[in-house]
N, C-alpha and C positions, 0 to 999 in steps of 0.2 A: 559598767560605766554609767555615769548618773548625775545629769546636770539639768536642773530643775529650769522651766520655764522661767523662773522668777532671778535665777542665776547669769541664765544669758539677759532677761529683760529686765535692768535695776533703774531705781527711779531715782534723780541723780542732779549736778549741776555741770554746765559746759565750761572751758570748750573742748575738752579729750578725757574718756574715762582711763586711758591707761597713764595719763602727764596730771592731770586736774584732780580726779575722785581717787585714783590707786594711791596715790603720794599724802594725799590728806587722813586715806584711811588707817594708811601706816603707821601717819606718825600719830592717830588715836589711839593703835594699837598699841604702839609703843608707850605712851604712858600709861595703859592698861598693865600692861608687862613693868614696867617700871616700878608700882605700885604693889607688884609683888615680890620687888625684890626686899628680902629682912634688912638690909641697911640704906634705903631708898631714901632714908631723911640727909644723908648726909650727901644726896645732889645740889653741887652748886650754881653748876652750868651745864646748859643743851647744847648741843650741837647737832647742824645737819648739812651733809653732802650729795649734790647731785651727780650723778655719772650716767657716761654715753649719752643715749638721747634726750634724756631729763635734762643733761647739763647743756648740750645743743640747741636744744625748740624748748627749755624750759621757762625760759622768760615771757615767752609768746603765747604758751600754754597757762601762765599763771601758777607755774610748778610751787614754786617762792612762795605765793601766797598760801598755796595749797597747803606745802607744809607747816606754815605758820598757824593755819586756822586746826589742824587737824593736833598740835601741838597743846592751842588752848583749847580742846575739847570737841570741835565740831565734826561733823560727819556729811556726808554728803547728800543721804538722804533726807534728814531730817534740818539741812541747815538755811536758815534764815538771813536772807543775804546781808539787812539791815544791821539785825544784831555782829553778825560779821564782820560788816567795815567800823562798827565801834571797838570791836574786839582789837582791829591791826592799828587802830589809832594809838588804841589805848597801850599795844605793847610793843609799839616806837615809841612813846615818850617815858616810857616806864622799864623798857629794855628790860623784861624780867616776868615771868606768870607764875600765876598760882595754882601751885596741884594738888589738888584736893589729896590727901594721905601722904603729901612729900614734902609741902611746904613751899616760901619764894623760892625760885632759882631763875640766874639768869638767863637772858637770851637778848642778845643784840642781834639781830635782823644785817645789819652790815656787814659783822666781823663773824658770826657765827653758820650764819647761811651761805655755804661755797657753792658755787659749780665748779665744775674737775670739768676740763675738757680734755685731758689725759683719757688712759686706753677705758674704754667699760670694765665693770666689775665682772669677774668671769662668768656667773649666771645668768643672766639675761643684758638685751640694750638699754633697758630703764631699770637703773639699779637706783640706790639712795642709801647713805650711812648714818646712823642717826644713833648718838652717843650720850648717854647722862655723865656729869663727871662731878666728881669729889672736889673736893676744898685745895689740893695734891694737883692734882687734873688725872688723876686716874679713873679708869671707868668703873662709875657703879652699873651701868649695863651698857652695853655695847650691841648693836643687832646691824645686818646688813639686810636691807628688805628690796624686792623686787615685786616693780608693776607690769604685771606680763599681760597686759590687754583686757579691755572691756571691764574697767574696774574690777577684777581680781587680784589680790596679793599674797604674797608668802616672803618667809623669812630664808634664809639661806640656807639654814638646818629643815626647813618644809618641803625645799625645793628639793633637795639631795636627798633628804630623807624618807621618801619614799612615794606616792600618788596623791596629786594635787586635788583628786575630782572625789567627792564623799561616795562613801561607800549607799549602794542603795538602803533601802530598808528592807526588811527580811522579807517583806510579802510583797516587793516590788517583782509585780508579775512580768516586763518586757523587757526585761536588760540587754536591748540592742545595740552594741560598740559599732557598727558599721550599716551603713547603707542597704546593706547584701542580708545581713541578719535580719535588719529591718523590715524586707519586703518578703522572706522567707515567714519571719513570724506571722504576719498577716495572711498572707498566704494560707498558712496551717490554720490560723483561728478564724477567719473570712471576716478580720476585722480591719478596719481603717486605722493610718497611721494615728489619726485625729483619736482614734477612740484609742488606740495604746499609748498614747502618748496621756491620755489622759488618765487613764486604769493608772499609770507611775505615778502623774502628780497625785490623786488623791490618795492614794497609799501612805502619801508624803505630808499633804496635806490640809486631807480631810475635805467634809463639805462646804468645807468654805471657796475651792477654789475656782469658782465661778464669781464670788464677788470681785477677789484679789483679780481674775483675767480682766474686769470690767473696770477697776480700777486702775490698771497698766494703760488700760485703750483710752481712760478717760483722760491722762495726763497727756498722752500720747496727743488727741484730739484737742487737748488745751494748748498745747505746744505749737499747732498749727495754728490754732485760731488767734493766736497773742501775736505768732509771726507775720500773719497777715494783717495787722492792724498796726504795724511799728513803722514807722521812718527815721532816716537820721543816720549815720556813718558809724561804722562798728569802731568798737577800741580796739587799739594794738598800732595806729602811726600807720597802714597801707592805705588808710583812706576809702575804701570799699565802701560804697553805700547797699543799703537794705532795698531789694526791688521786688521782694514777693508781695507790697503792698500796691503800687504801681499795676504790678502785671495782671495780679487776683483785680481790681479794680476794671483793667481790658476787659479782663475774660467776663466778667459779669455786665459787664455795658452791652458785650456782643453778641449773650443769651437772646434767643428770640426772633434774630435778628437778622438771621440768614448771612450776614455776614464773615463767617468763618470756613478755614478749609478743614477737611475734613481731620485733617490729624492737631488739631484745636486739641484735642485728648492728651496729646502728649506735653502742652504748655499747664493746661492743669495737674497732671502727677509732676511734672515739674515746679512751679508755682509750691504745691503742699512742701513737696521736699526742699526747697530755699527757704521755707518760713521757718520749719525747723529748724535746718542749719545755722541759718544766722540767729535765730536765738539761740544755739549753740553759741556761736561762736561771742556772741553779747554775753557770755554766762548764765544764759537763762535755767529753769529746770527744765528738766532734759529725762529721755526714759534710753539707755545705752541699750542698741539694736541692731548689731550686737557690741559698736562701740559709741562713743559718741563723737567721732568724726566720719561713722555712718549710719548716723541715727534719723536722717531724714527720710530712707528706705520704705522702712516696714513700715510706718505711720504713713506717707503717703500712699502706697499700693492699698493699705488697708481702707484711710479715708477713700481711694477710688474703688475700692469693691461696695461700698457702703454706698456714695453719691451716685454711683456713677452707672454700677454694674445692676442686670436686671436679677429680679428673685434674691435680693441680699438680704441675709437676716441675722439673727443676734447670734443664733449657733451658729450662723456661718463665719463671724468675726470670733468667735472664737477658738473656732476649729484652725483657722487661718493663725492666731496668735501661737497654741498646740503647736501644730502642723511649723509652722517657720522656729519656735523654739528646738524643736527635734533638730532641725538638719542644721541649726545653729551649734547644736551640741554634738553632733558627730563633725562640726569642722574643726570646733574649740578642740577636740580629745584625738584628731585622729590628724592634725594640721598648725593650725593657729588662726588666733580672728586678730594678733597685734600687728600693727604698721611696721614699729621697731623691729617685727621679727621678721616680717614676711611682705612688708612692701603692702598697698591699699589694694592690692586683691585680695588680701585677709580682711580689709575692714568691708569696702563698700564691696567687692566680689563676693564676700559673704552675704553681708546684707541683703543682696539683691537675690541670689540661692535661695535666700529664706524666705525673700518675700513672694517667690515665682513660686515656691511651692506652698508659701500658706493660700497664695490665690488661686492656685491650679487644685488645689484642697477643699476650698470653699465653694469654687465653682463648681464642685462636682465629679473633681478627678477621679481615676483608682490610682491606686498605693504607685501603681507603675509609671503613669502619666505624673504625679506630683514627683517622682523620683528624676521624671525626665528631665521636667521644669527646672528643677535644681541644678541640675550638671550644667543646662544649657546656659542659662547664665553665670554660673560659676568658669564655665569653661571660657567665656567668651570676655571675663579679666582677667584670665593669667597673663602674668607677667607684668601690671598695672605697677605702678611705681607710688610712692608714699614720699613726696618731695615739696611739703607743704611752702609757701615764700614768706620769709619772714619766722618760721616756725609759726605760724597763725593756721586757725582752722578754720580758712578764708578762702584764698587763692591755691589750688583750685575747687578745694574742699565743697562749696555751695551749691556750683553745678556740678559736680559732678554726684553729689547724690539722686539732682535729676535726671539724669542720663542711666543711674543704675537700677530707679524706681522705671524709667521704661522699657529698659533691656528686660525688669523683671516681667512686668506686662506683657512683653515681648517672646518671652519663653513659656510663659503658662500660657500663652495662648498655642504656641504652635505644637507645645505637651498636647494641648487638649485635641487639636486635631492630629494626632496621631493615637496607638492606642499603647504608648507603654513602650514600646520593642525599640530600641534605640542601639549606636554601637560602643556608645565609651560611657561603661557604668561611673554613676555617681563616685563611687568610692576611688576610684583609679584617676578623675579631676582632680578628687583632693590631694592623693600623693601627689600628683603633677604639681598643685599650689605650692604643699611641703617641700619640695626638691626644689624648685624653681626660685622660691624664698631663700632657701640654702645658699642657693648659686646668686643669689644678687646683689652687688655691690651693697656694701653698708652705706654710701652714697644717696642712695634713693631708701633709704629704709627711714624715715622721718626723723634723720638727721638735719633738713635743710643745707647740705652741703653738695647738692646736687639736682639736676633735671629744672624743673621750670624755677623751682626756687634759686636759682642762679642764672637764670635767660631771664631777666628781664627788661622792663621795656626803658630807654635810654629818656632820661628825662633834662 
């Protein structure tokens, strides 16, 4: 098994990497694919279909857009939001884009863009159908793609056809599938997760991969800092205003000043984690951790190891980035990190897993204590529901990434005061997740047809 630091952590736009970035990438890939088919010239018309949750919380997610933009070219890393909204202008009044090796073909935005609130596609809850067709309306290609969390995608034929997760590379020395393996290998070599985890990536990808870590933390770090300097009511109609500028404002008056109680600690990893999120949710650029409706996590706990935490240093943020990508990627291969599959203990239960052991890692763990850290707060969202209001990555999406960056705080510390030996191994949380997801109404799985996205307040 083998999912690279750089896989769970992609640098991206909000406000969900499996409704926002997976749908856009798609349908990039799909004119990729397009353009290889031998009679690609004779598309006259696109089409695309949302299904399950895409067509449920897809409006609120900006699914619509997503796939438009990713249609005329865009990607999510690389995309420029400016040139973007010229782009959607431009192919409403022109109902039609240009693809480079295919030629005009049309695409009206109105008539060509559905959502299917009918049953999901049978592969996953965010499916999408996205057709080229002939002059005839027969298809010149035809593909059903699926966003299955944390901006990843595959085709219908990649899903059935065999393992989603790249194979290692031949000199990839730690190929740990589980928890258990993981803390066996170390074990045997007397090495730190941190340092296997790293022996993988650069097998993979060279000595570079200490800039690319400082890169991930630097966007990550710009993310909060843009959050905390915005005001103003988020888009989407629920009216939510921005308060990590407010709150970061308190918190800095109150420095010095003897005036605070002592758990002050926990409004600041809170504070970081709202700044994120609502630039989330404003579409800002975004780094998915492990998705991007709980990407406020690892950025916060990690800004608290850095401000906040004594002895913090540059190898310890990135032993911490390491260290939280591993147990991100045995949840990804061994569970799921998607809302649609598994309810938001996959997204922010993950996240928060990962952040309690890259900080119980940084601080100084062993392999056993960071393993603890992870369960502890993984253990303690099972069963978390995924019931955003509105399909927005709002309500209750904001806070509750606060809540999950302290819970992680919360477990790498009481990891660190113990020495490892715990009763409910890592890997047997995650089945629990797995099964638990299984068993939960599709209701609360970021449908919006359920839980607080249906309780709300009587106006």
């Amino acid at each position: 098994m083998f999912l690279s630091v750089f896989d769970i952590f992609k640098i991206g736009i909000g406000p969900s990497s499996s409704h926002t970035m997976g749908p856009m990438l798609a349908a990039a890939r799909f004119i990729e694919a397009l353009r290889e088919v031998p009679d690609c010239g004779q598309t006259r018309r696109l089409t695309a279909s949302l299904h399950g949750s895409l067509a449920f919380t897809g409006r609120g997610h900006g699914t619509d857009r997503a796939v438009m933009l990713g249609l005329l070219g865009f990607r999510p890393d690389t995309l420029d939001p400016d040139l973007a909204e010229i782009a959607l202008v431009g192919l409403g009044d022109r109902c039609g884009i240009d693809v480079a090796g295919v030629g005009r073909v049309g695409f009206d935005p109105a008539a060509d863009l559905v959502f299917d609130y009918g049953p999901p596609l049978p592969g996953h809850a965010n499916g999408l159908i996205l057709s080229a067709l002939c002059a005839e309306e027969t298809p010149v290609l035809r593909q059903a793609w699926y966003s299955i969390g944390g901006g990843f995608v595959v085709t219908e034929a990649e899903l059935t056809g065999g393992p989603l997760i790249a194979e290692p590379p031949a000199d990839y020395p730690w190929p740990f599938a589980t928890a258990s393996q993981m803390l066996a290998m170390g074990r045997a070599a007397g090495l730190s997760i941190a340092a296997m985890k790293r022996a993988n990536e650069t097998a993979l990808h060279g000595p570079d991969l200490d800039q690319r870590l400082d890169q991930l933390h630097g966007v990550m770090d710009a993310c909060i800092d843009r959050g905390l300097g915005q005001t103003g009511v988020l888009p989407g109609g629920l009216n939510v205003r921005r308060r990590a500028r407010l709150i970061h404002q308190q918190l800095l008056a109150e420095q010095g000043r003897n005036l605070s109680q002592p758990h002050i600690v926990n409004d600041w990893l809170s504070v970081y984690a709202m700044a994120v999120n609502e630039e989330n949710a404003a579409g800002g650029r975004i780094v998915t951790a492990p998705t991007n409706g709980a990407a406020g996590v690892v950025p916060a706990v990690l800004r608290y190891y850095r401000d906040h935490c004594l002895g913090a240093t540059l190898a310890g943020q990135r032993d911490f980035l390491l260290v939280a990508a591993a147990i991100g990627g045995l949840i990804k291969h061994n569970a799921s990190i998607s809302g649609a599959e598994v309810g938001c203990q996959g997204e922010v239960g993950s996240a928060s897993a990962m952040a309690a052991a890259g900080l119980c890692a940084a601080l100084g763990g062993s392999n056993e204590q960071v393993e603890n850290a992870a369960e502890i707060a993984l253990e303690h969202h099972l069963g978390m529901t995924c019931d955003p209001v509105g399909g927005l990555v709002q309500v209750p999406c904001i806070e509750r990434n606060g809540m999950g960056a302290i819970k992680a705080v919360s477990a790498a510390s009481l990891a660190l005061r113990g020495d490892g030996s715990h009763f409910m191994p890592l890997d047997n949380c995650i089945e629990t997740m797995r099964q638990t997801g299984l068993d939960m109404s599709t209701n609360y799985k970021e449908t919006s047809i359920g839980g607080l996205a249906v309780n709300l307040p009587e106006c």
